[in-house]
Backbone bond lengths (Angstrom), bond angles and torsions (degrees), N, CA, C in turn:
res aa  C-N    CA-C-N  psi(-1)  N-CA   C-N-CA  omega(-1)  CA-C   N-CA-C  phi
1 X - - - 1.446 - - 1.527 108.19 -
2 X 1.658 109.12 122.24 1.654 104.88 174.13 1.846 113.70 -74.20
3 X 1.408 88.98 165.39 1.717 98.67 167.73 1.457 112.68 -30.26
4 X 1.129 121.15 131.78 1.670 116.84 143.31 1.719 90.75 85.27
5 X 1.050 123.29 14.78 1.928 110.46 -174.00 1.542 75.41 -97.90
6 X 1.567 107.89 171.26 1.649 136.79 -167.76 1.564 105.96 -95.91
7 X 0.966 132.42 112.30 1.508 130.68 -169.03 1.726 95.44 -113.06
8 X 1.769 105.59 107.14 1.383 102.92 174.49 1.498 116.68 -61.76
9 X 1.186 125.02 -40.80 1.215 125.17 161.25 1.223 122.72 -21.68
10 X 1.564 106.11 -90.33 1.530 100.45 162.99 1.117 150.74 -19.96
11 X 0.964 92.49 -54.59 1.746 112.12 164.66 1.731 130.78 -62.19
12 X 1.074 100.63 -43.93 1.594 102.72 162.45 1.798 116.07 -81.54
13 X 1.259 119.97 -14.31 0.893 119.21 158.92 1.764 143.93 -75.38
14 X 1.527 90.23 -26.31 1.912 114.32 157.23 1.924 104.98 -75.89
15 X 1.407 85.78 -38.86 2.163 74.59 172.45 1.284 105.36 -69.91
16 X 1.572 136.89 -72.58 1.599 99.91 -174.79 1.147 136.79 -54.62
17 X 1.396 116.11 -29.17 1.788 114.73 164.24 0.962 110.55 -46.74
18 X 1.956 128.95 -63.69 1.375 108.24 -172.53 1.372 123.52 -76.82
19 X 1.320 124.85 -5.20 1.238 125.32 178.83 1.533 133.69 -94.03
20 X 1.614 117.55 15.79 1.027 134.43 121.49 1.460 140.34 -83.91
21 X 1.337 109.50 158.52 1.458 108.05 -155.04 1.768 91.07 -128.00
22 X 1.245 123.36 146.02 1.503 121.13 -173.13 1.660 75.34 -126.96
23 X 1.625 94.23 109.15 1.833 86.66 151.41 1.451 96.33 -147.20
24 X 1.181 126.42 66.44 1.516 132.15 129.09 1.414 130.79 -72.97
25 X 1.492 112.39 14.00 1.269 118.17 164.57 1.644 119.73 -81.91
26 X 1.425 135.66 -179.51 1.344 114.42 -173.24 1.935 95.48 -137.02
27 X 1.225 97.69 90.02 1.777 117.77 -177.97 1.278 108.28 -59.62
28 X 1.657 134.98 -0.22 1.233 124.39 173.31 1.324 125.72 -83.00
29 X 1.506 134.86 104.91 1.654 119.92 159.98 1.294 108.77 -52.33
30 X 1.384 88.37 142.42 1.895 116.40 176.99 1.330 112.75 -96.49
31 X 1.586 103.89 -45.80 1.454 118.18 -165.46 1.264 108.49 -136.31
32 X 1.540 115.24 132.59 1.169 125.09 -164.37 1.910 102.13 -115.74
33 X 0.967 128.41 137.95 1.594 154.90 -174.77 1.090 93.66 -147.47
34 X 1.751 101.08 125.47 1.523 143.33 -171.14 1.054 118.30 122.13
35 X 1.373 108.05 177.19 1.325 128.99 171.92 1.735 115.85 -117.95
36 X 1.273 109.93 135.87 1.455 110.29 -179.99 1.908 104.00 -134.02
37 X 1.289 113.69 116.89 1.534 132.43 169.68 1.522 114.90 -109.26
38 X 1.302 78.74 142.59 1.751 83.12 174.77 1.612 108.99 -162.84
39 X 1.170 123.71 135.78 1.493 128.29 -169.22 1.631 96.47 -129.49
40 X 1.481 87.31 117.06 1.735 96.87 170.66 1.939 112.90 -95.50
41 X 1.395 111.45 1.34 1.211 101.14 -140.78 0.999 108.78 -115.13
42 X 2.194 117.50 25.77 1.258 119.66 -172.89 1.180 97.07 -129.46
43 X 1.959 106.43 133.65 1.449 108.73 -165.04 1.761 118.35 -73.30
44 X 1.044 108.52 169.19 1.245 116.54 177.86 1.707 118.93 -41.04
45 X 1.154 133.59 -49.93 1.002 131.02 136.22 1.554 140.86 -18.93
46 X 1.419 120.11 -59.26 1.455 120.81 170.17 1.617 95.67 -72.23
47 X 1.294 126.36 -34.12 1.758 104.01 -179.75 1.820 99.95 -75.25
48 X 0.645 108.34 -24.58 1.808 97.84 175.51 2.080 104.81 -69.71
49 X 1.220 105.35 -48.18 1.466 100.84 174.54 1.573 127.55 -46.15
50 X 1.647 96.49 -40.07 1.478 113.76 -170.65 1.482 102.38 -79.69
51 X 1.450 110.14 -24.59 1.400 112.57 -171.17 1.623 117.28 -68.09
52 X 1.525 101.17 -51.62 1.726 123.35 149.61 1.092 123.22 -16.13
53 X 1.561 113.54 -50.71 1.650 119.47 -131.83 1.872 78.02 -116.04
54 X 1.191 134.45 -13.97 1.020 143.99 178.17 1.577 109.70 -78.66
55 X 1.285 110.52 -45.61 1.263 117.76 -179.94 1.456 126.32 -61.01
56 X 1.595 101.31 -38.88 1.382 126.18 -157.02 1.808 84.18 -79.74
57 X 1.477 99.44 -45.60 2.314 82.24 -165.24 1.555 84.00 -66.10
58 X 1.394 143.37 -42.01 1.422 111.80 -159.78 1.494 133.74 -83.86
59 X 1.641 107.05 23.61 1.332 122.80 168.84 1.228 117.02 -100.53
């Protein structure tokens, strides 16, 4: 068989591989490690300042 020709084989053989699904694994976190912050309570303005002042150290 040359390069690039269609191998029925193949091909029905990538369909049952992909067409099972293994989910006997258990996708739920239990326990969470980190930290998560968040400040809603600074007006539009101080986030434009911070935004600035952000810019300026990364030049």
């Amino acid at each position: 068989m040359s390069m690039g020709a269609y191998d029925d084989d193949e091909h029905e053989r990538r369909e049952r591989k992909n067409g099972s699904v293994d989910a006997d694994f258990d996708d739920d976190r239990r326990v969470y490690r980190g930290e998560m912050t968040y400040d809603a309570g600074d007006s539009a303005e101080d986030l434009l300042d911070q935004f600035r002042e952000m810019q300026e150290r990364s030049t």
